[in-house]
C-alpha positions in Angstrom: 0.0 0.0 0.0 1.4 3.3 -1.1 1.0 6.7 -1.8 0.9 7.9 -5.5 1.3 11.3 -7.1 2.5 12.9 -10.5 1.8 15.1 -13.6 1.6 15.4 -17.2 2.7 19.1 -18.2 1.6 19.3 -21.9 4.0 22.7 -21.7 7.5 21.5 -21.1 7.5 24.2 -18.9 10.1 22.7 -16.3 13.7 21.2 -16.9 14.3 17.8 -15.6 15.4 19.0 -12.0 12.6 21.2 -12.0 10.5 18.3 -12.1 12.1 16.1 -9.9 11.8 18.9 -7.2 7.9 19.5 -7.9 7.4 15.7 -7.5 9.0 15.5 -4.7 7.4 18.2 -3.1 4.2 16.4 -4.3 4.8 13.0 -2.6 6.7 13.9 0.4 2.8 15.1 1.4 2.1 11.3 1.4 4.9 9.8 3.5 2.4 8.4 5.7 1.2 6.4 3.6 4.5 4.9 2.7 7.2 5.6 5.0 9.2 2.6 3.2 10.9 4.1 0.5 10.1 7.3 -2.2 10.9 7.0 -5.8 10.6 9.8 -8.8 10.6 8.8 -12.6 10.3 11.6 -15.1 10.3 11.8 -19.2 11.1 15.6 -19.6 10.7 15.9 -23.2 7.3 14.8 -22.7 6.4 16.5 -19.4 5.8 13.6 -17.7 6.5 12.9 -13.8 5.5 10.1 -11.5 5.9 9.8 -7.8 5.5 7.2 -5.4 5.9 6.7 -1.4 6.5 3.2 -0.8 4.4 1.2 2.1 6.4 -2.3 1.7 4.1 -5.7 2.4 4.6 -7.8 -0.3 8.4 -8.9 -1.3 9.8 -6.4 1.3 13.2 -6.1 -0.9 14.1 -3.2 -3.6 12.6 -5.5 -6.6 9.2 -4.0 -5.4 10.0 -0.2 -5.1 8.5 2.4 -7.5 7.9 3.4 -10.0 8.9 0.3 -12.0 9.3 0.1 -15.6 8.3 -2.8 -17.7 10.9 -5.4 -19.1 10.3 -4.0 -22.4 10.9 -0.3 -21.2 7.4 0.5 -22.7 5.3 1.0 -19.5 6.2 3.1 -16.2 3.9 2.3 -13.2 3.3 4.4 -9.8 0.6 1.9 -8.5 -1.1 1.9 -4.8 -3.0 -1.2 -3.4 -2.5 -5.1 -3.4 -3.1 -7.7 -6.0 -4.5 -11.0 -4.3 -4.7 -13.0 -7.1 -1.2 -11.6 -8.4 0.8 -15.4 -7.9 -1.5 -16.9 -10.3 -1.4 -14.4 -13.0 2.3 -14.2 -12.4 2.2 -18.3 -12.9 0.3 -17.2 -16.0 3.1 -15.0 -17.4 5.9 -17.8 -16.4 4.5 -19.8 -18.9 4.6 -17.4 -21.5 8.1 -17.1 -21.2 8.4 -14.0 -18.6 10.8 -14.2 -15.9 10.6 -11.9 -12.4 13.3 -10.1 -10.8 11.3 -10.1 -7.4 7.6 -11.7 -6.2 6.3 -7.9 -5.8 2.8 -7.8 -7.3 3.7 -4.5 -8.9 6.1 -6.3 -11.2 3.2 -8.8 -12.1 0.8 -6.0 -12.8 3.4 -4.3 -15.3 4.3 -7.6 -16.9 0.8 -8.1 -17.2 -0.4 -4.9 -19.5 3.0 -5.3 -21.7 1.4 -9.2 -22.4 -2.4 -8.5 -22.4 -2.8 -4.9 -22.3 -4.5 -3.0 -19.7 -8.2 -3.6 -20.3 -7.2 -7.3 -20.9 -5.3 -6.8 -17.4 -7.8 -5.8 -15.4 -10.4 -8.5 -16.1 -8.3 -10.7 -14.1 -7.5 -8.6 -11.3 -8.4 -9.5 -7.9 -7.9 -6.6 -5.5 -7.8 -3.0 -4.6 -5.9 -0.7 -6.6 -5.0 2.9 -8.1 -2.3 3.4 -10.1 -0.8 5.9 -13.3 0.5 4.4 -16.0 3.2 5.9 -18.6 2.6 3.7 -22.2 6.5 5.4 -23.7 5.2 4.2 -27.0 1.9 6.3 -27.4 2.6 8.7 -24.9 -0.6 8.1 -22.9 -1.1 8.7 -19.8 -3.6 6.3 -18.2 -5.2 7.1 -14.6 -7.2 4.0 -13.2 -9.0 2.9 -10.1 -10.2 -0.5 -8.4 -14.0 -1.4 -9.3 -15.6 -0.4 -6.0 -13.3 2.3 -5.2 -11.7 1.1 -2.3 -8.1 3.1 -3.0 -8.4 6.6 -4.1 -7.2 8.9 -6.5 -7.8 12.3 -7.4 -7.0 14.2 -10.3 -7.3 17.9 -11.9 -6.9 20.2 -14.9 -5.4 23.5 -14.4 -4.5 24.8 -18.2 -1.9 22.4 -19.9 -1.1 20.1 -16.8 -2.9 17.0 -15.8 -2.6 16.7 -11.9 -3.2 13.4 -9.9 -2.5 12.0 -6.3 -4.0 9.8 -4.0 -4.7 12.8 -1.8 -5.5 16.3 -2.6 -2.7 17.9 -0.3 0.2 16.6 -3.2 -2.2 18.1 -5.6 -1.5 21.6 -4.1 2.1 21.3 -4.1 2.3 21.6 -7.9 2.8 25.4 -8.9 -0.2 25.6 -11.3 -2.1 24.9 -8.3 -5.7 27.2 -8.7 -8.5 26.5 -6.9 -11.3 27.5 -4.6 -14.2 26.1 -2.9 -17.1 24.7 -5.2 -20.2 26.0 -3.6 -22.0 23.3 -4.8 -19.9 20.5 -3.1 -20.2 22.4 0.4 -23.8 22.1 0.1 -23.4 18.5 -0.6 -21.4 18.2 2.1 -23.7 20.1 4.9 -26.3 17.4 3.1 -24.6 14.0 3.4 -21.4 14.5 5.9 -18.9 14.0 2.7 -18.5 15.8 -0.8 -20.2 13.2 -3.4 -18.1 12.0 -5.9 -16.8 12.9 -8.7 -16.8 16.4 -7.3 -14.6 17.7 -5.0 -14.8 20.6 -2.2 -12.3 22.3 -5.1 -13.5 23.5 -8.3 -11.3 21.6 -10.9 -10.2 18.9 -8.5 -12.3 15.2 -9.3 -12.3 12.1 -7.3 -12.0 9.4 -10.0 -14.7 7.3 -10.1 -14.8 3.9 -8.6 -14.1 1.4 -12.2 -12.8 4.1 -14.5 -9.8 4.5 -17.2 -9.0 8.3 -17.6 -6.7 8.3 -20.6 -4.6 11.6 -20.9 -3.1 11.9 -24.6 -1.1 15.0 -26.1 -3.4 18.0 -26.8 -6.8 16.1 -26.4 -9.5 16.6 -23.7 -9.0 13.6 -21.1 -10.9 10.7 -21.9 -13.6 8.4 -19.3 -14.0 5.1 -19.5 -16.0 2.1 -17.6 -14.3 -0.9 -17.7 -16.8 -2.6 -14.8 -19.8 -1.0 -13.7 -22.4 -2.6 -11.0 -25.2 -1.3 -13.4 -23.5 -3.5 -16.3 -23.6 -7.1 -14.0 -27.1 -5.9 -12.5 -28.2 -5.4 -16.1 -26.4 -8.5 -17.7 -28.1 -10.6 -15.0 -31.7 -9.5 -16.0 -31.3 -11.3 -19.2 -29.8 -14.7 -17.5 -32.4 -16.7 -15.4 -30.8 -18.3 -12.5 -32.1 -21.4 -10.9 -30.6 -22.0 -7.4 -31.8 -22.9 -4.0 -30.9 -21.5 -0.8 -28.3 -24.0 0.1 -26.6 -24.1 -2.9 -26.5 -20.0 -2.5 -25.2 -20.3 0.9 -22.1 -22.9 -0.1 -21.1 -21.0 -3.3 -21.2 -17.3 -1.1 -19.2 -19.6 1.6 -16.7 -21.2 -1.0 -16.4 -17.3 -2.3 -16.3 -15.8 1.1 -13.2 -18.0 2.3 -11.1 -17.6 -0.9 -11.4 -14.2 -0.3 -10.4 -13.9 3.2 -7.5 -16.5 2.5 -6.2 -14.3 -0.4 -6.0 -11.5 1.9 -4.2 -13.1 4.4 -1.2 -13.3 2.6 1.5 -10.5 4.0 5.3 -10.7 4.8 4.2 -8.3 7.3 2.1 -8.4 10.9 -1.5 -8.8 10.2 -4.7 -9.0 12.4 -8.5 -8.4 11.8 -10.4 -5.1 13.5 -13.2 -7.1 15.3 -16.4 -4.9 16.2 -18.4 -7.6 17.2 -20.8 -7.2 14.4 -21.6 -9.6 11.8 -19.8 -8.8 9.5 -16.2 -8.2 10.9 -16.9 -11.7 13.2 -17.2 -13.3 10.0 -13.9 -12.1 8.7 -12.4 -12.8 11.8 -13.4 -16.2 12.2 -12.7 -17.3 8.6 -9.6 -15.6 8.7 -9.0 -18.1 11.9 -9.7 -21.0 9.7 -7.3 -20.1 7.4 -4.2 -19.1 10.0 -2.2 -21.5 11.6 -1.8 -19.3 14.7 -4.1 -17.4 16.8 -4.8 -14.2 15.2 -4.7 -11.0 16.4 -8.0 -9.0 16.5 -8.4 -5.2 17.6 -11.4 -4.1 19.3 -12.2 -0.2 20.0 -14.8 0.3 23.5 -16.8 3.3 25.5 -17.1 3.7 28.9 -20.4 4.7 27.9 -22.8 1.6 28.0 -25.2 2.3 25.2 -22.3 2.3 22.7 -20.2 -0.1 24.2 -19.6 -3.2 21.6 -16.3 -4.7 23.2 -17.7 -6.6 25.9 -19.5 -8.5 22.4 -16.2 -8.5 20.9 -14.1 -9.5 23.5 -16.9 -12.9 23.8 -16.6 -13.6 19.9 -12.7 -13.0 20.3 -12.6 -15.8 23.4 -14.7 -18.6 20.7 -12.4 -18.5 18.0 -9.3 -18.3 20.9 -7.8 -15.0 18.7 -5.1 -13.1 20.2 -7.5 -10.4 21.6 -6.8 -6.5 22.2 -8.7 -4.1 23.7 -8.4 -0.2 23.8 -11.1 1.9 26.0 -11.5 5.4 24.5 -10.7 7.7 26.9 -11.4 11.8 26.7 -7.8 12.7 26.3 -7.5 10.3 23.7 -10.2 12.2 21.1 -9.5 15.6 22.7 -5.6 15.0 21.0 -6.7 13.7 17.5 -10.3 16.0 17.1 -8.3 19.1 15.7 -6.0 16.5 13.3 -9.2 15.1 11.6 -8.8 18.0 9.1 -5.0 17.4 7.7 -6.0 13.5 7.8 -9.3 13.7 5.6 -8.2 16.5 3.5 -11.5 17.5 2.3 -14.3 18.4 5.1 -15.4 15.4 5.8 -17.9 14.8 9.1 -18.5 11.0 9.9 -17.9 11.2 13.2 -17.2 7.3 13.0 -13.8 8.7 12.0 -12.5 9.6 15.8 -12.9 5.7 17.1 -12.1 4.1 13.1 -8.9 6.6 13.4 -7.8 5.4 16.7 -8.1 1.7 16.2 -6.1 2.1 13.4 -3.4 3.6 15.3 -3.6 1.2 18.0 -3.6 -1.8 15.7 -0.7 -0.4 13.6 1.7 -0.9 17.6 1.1 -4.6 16.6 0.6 -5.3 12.9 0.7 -3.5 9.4 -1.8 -5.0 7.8 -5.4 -5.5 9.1 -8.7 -6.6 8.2 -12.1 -5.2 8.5 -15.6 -5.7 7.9 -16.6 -3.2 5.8 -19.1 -3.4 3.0 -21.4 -5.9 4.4 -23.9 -4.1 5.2 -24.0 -2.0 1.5 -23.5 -5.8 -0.3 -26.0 -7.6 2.1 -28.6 -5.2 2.6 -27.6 -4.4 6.4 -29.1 -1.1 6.8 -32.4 -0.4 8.9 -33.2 2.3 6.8 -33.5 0.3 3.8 -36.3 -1.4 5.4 -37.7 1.7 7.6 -37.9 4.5 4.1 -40.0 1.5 3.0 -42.6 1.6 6.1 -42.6 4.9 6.6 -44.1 5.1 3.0 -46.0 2.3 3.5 -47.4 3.6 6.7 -48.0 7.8 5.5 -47.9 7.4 1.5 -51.5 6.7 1.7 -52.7 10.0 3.8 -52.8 13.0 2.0 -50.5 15.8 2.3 -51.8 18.0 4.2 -52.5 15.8 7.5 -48.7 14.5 7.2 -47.6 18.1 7.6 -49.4 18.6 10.6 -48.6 15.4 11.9 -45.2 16.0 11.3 -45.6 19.5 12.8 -46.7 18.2 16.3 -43.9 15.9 16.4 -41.2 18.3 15.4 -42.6 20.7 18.2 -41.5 18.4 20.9 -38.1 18.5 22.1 -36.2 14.5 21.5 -35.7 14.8 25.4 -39.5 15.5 26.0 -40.0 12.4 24.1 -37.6 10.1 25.9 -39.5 11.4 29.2 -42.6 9.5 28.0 -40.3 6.1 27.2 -38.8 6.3 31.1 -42.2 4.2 32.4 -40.9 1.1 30.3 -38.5 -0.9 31.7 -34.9 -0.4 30.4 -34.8 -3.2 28.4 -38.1 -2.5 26.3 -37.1 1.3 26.3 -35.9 2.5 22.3 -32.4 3.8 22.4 -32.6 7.7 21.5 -36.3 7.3 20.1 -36.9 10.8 20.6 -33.9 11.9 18.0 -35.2 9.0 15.8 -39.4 10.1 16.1 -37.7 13.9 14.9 -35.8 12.0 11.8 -39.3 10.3 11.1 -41.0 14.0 11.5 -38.6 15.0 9.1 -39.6 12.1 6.2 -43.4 11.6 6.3 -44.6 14.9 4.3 -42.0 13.5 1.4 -43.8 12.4 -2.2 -42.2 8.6 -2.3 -40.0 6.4 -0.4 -36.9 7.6 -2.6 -37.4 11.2 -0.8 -37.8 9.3 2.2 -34.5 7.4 2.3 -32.6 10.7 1.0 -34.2 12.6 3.9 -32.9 9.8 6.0 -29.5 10.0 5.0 -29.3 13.9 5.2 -27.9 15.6 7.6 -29.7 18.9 7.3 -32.8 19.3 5.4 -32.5 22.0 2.8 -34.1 24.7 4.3 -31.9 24.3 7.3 -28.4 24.6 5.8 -26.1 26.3 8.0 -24.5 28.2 5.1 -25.1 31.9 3.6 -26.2 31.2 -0.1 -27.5 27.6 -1.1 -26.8 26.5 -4.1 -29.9 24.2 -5.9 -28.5 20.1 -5.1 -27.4 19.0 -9.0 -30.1 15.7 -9.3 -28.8 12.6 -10.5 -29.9 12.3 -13.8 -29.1 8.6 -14.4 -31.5 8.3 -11.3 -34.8 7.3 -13.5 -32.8 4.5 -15.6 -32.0 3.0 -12.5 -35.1 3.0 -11.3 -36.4 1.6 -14.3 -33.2 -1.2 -14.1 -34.3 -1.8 -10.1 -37.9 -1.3 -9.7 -37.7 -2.4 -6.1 -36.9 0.0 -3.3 -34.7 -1.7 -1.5 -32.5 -3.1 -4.1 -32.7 0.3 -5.8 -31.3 1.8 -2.4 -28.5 -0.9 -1.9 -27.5 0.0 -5.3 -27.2 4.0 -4.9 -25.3 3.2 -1.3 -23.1 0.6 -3.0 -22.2 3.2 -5.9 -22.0 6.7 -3.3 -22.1 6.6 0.2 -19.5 3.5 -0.1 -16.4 4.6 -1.5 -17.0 8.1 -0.8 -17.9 7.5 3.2 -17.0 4.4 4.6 -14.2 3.8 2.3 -12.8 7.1 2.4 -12.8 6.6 6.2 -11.3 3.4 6.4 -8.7 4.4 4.4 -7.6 7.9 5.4 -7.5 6.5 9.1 -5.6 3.6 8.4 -3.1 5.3 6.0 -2.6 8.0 8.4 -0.4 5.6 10.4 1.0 3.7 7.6 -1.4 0.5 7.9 -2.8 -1.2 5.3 -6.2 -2.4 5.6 -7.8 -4.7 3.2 -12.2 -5.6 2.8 -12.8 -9.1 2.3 -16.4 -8.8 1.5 -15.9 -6.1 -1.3 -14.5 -8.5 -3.3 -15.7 -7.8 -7.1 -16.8 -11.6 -7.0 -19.1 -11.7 -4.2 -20.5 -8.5 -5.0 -21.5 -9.7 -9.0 -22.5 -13.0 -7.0 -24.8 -11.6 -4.6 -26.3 -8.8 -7.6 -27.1 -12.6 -9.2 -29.3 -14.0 -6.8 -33.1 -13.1 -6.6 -33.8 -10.6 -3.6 -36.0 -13.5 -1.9 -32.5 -15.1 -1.4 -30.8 -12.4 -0.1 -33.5 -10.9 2.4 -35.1 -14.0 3.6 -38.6 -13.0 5.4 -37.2 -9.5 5.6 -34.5 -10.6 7.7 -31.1 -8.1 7.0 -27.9 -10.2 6.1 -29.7 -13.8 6.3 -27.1 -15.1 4.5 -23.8 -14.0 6.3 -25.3 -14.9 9.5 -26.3 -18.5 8.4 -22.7 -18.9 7.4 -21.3 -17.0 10.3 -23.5 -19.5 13.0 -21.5 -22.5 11.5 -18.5 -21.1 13.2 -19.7 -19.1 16.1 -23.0 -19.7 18.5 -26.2 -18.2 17.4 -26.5 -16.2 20.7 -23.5 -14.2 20.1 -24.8 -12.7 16.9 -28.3 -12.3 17.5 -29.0 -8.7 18.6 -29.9 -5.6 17.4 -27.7 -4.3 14.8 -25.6 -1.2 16.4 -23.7 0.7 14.0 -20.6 1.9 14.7 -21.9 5.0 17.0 -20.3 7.0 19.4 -21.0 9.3 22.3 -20.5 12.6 21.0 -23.8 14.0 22.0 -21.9 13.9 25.6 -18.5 14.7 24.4 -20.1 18.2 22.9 -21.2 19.2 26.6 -18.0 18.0 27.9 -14.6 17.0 26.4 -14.6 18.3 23.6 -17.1 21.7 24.6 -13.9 23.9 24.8 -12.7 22.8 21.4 -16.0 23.5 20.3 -16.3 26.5 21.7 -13.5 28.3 20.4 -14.2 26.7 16.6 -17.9 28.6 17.1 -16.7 31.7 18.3 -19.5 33.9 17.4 -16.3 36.7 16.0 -14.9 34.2 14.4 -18.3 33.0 12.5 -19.2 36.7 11.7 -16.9 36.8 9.4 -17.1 33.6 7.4 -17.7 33.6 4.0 -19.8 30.5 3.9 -21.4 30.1 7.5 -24.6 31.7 9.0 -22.9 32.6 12.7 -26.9 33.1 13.5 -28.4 29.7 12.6 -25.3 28.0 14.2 -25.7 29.7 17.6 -29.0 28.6 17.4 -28.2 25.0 17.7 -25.0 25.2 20.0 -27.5 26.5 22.5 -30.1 24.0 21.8 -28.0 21.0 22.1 -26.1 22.5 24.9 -29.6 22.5 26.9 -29.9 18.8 26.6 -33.8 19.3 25.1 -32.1 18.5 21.8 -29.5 16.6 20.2 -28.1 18.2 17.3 -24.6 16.6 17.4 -24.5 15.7 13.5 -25.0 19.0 12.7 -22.3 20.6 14.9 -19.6 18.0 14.0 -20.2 18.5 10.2 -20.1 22.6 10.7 -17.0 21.8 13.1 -15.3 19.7 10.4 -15.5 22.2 8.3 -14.5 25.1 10.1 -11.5 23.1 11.1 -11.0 22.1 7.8 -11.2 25.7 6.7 -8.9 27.1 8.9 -6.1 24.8 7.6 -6.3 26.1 4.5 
């Protein structure tokens, strides 16, 4: 795992040393994400410049630094991210005659496009990747990223240069560096917690898109290609009618499942599994103790705080399989030190506050291992989230009222203070009493005047409704115009809904958090269950299958009860929440504080100091809970003052 970063100047502008220098400036902004070893290339008369900070995990020797050239000079790779399946396409090549200097899978990608080209190359990749290619012979530039988007890279135009980097902070060490804040991406932000891809918070600055080609040739407009696309296999699989029954389903996801986990074991480096006690990271963590012939080491983050307390789950699960457990206990000092680094770590504003504990595991995994597994992606592949299923009722439920009622329903239940509400819960005992029901009877005030169960989801994953925006001028939200040919393609909700979080809150949320955290300390961590083939797998099987009765992630748990006792996994689903409701009125009020200063807000450019006050006050009363609204204002105003 690496960082990346380069250019192609179309100008010749800068001498050979000039472009060493600028690239080095470029990637010395990524050493954390490869502290191993840094390497420049550059083709002056052509204006072309790769850089690469090396994270070494694979064939730990100087066979696998970069960037690497091909064995018949033609192609020059800066590449970030693993190969799993890279011995048996290196077996492949063998037998057409090529011979390795080293076993790094960076050689076996390179050797790979000179034999079969790079469209031809990435059909049989297995893994997560970014990476710039140099073809000398066409001068092409060729930008690519893996199919789900698990690695990132970024890339802009500013007049004759083509900028690229797997973070935006080696973008703006190049000279022609020009850019400000695109209004419409801060609104998108305020909206979901994270600037939607391809757009960035910077005009001219694009996140490539999760299974793209950009090609880059002399004096022609960039060029965007698909070479897989979810929408693609979903629509491929319409025309193929697939007979199978639910066992045979639940041994081929199994068969698919372990190969995957056992190709990702495979490190010349320390490696463990971050264990949340969910499904879905149990079931890495107990097939990846099938495959090990040692105990392995899992990670486990925990609260002092009861309600969002999941080690006590982990630390059971942990004792089954007889891992080599680890615990850390969040403490106040612990996210009062790493709150104001959040900014330089994420780069963009970016206001999942998942990221403090995500962040801090990482860091405390990295004392022991450098390579870890997680969960991630199960609940986007196997239809894990309650709001899939509560859009739907809500609909169900108020769809068939008219308008007018709705909005007055929805008035009476908006006019109530969340803390008023929980009063009325405190006669039930404390194990029949909802957790935080009057926050979630507010989101539901918020949904049921919407016009479908579409509106109803996006109101569900928003973190301000527009009218609320804490910003000066809004900006109308750009709709998603391929939205009614999906809909047409996945006439049912849910699967419409797995497919939209699969395609945008994935890569550019969970993914981007994952790994920003991790690479922030130099640790590489790797997703099983976004493995291309499960997920064209899973898109195969008819939604009966895959939500059996209703029930969320049927299938993951069947498999995951082989291995561990049905009592450990079944509970409530608990995402992976935090208590920052609390830490707002406590630890982290003085922080706060200061990044709200009303003379400090007066000024902004983009804030509106009066509609913020507003809610510091309320939630520091305790009648309201407004703490994903502050954190995503706080993330930007420490974002903005980094700047």
């Amino acid at each position: 795992m690496c960082g990346i970063a380069g250019f192609l100047d179309h100008s010749r502008e800068s001498s050979d040393q000039g472009m060493q220098s600028i690239t080095k400036s470029m990637v010395e902004t990524l050493k954390h994400r490869g502290p191993n070893h840094q390497g420049i290339w550059v083709d002056e008369e052509c204006g072309l410049a790769l850089g690469h900070q090396r994270l070494s995990i694979i064939d730990l020797s100087a066979a696998g630094n970069q960037p690497m050239v091909s064995q018949d000079s033609r192609y020059v790779i800066s590449y970030n991210g693993e190969i799993y399946n890279a011995s048996e396409i290196g077996n492949e090549l063998r037998k057409i005659g090529v011979k390795f200097k080293g076993h790094a899978d960076t050689e076996v990608l390179i050797e790979a496009f000179s034999h079969w080209g790079i469209r031809g190359t990435l059909k049989k990749l297995i893994g997560m990747f970014a990476f710039a290619l140099w073809d000398r012979k066409k001068k092409e530039l060729m930008l690519c990223r893996d199919r789900i988007g698990i690695k990132p890279l970024y890339w802009a135009e500013f007049g004759d240069s083509i900028l690229f980097a797997s973070e935006i902070k080696a973008l703006k060490k190049h000279p022609k560096w020009n850019s400000k804040i695109n209004h419409e991406s801060l609104n998108n932000f305020f909206l979901y917690n994270y600037v939607p891809g391809p757009k960035t918070i910077f005009e001219k600055v694009h996140k490539m898109q999760p299974g793209t080609i950009i090609t880059v040739s002399p004096h022609k407009i960039p060029s965007i290609e698909k070479y897989w696309s979810l929408e693609e296999v979903i629509r491929s699989n319409k025309n193929q009618n697939l007979e199978i029954t639910q066992k045979e389903t639940e041994e081929e996801l199994e068969k698919l499942l372990n190969d995957s986990v056992s190709k990702r074991l495979v490190s010349d480096v320390p490696l463990g599994v971050l264990l949340s006690g969910g499904v879905d990271s149990s079931l890495v963590a107990s097939l990846a103790q099938k495959n090990s012939g040692k105990p392995i080491k899992t990670f486990t983050v925990g609260f002092d705080e009861d309600n969002y307390n999941e080690a006590p789950y982990s630390k059971k699960i942990a004792e089954y399989l007889r891992t080599d457990h680890n615990e850390l206990y969040l403490s106040p000092k612990d996210v009062i030190e790493l709150t104001p680094l959040l900014s330089s770590i994420y780069d963009e504003p970016f206001a999942d506050s998942s990221q403090i504990p995500t962040t801090l595991i990482s860091k405390f995994a990295k004392k022991e291992v450098t390579v870890s597994l997680s969960g991630d992606g199960g609940d986007e592949v196997f239809l894990g989230y309650n709001r899939h299923y509560w859009a739907n009722v809500i609909w169900k439920i108020f769809g068939k009222i008219h308008k007018a009622p709705r909005k007055l329903i929805a008035k009476i239940i908006l006019s109530v203070p969340p803390m008023v509400w929980e009063s009325f819960f405190y006669l039930l005992p404390k194990r029949a009493r909802p957790n935080q029901i009057g926050d979630k009877l507010h989101k539901v005030g918020k949904t049921i005047d919407s016009d479908s169960a579409d509106e109803i989801y996006e109101k569900l994953i928003s973190t301000y409704n527009a009218e609320d925006m804490p910003v000066k001028t809004t900006k109308n939200i750009t709709q998603d115009s391929a939205q009614d040919e999906i809909s047409k393609l996945l006439p049912n909700f849910i699967e419409r809904m797995s497919y939209k979080d699969t395609m945008g809150y994935l890569p550019d949320d969970i993914l981007t958090k994952v790994d920003r955290a991790s690479m922030s300390i130099g640790l590489e961590n790797r997703v099983p269950l976004l493995d291309h083939r499960i997920i064209e797998f899973t898109w195969k099987l008819p939604l009966s299958i895959r939500m059996e009765h209703g029930k969320r992630k049927i299938l993951l748990k069947k498999i995951l009860s082989k291995s561990i006792p049905k009592k450990l996994i079944s509970r409530p689903k608990s995402g992976f929440g935090i208590p920052l409701d609390a830490w707002l009125r406590g630890s982290l009020k003085e922080w706060a504080e200061d990044m709200l200063n009303k003379d400090s807000l007066k000024n902004d450019e983009f804030l509106d100091s009066k509609k913020i006050q507003t809610l510091w006050k309320q939630h520091q009363s305790k009648r309201y809970n407004h703490q994903s609204q502050l954190w995503a204002i706080l993330m930007f105003q420490s974002w903005s003052e980094n700047q």
